[in-house]
N, C-alpha and C positions, 0 to 999 in steps of 0.2 A: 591222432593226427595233430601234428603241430602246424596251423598256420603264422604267419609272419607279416605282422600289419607295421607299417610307418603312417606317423601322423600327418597329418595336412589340415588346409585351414577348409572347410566347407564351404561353399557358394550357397549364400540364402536369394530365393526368387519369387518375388513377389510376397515375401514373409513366411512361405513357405521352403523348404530344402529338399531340392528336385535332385532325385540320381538319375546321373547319365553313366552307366555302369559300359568298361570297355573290357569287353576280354579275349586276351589275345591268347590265338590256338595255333598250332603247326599241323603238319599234315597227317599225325596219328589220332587213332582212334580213342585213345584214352585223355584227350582233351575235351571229353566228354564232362568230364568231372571238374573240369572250370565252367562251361557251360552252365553246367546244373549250379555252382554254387552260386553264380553270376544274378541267375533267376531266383534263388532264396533270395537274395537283395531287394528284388523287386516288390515296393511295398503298395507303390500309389500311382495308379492310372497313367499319371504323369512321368513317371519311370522309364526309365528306356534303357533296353541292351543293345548295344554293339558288338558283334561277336568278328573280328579282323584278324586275317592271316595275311602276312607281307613278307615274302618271297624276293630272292635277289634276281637282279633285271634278266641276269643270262638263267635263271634256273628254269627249269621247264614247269609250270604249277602240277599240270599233270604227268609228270615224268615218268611214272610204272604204273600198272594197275593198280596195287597194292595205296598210292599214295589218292589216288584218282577214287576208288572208293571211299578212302577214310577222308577225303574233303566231302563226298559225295551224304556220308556217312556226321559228318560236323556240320553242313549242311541243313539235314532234316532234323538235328535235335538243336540248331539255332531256331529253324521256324517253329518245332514244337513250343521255345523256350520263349518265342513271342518276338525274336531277333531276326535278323537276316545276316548271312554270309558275309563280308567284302572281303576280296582276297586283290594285295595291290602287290606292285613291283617296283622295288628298290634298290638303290644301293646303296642307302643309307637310311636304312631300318628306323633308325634311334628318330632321325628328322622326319621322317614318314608317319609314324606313332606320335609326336608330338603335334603334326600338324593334323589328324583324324582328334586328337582330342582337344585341341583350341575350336577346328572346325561344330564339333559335337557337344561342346564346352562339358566335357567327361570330366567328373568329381572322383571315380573310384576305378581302377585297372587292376583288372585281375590276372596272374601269370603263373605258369606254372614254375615250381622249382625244376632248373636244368641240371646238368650232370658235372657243373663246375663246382670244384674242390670248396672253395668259402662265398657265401652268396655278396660277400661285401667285394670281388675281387669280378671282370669280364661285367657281360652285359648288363644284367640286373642293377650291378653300381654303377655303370652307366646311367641308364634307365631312373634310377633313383635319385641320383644328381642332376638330371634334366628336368625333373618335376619338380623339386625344389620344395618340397612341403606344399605344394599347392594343390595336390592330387594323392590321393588314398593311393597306394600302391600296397596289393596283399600276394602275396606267392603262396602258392598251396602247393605243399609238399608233393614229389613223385608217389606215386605205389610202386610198392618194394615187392 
């Protein structure tokens, strides 16, 4: 598995370097596996995950079963993971996730790779130009 890390500058706190780990999940079941890597992160008490799914304003969150469980299902492996859910509504994603991470003053976003042709091209380099170096931003590869 090839992950994909960009630099940023780390926030020291109080002399020590607190994660505030964000990872962001969609409404399938296999966003389990940002989850779980999200939690390897966590080293120190003071650690914190955010696990945040943000949905556009007209979309239904639970629109079929099928989606209504695998939240339900990302749900209970955020509380196992010592996280909790937040699921917002948007229509402007990019500003929605920028503002949950000044709000949480989040150091590291974890994302999955999506099914866009070059990761430097659509959201992700969006996403990556808004954080500016100032935020750990890693994408972990789909499963093939």
């Amino acid at each position: 598995m090839i992950v994909i890390i960009y630099q940023y500058n780390m926030k020291r706190v109080k002399g020590a370097i607190m994660n505030n780990i964000m990872v962001c999940v969609t409404k399938q079941k296999t966003c389990q596996r940002l989850i779980d890597y999200g939690k390897e992160l966590i080293k120190d008490d003071d650690d914190q995950l955010f696990v945040i799914h943000v949905s556009g304003e007209q979309d239904q969150i639970l629109g079929s079963t099928e989606e209504g469980k695998a939240l339900e299902y990302l749900y209970e492996k955020a509380k196992e993971a010592g996280a909790s859910l937040t699921v917002e509504k948007s229509n402007n994603v990019l500003k929605t996730l920028m503002e949950i991470i000044r709000k949480n003053q989040i150091n590291e976003v974890i994302v999955g790779q999506s099914g866009e042709k070059m990761v430097l091209d659509g959201f992700l380099s969006s996403f990556q130009k808004k954080l500016k170096g100032k935020v750990k931003l890693t994408i972990i590869p789909s499963i093939s």
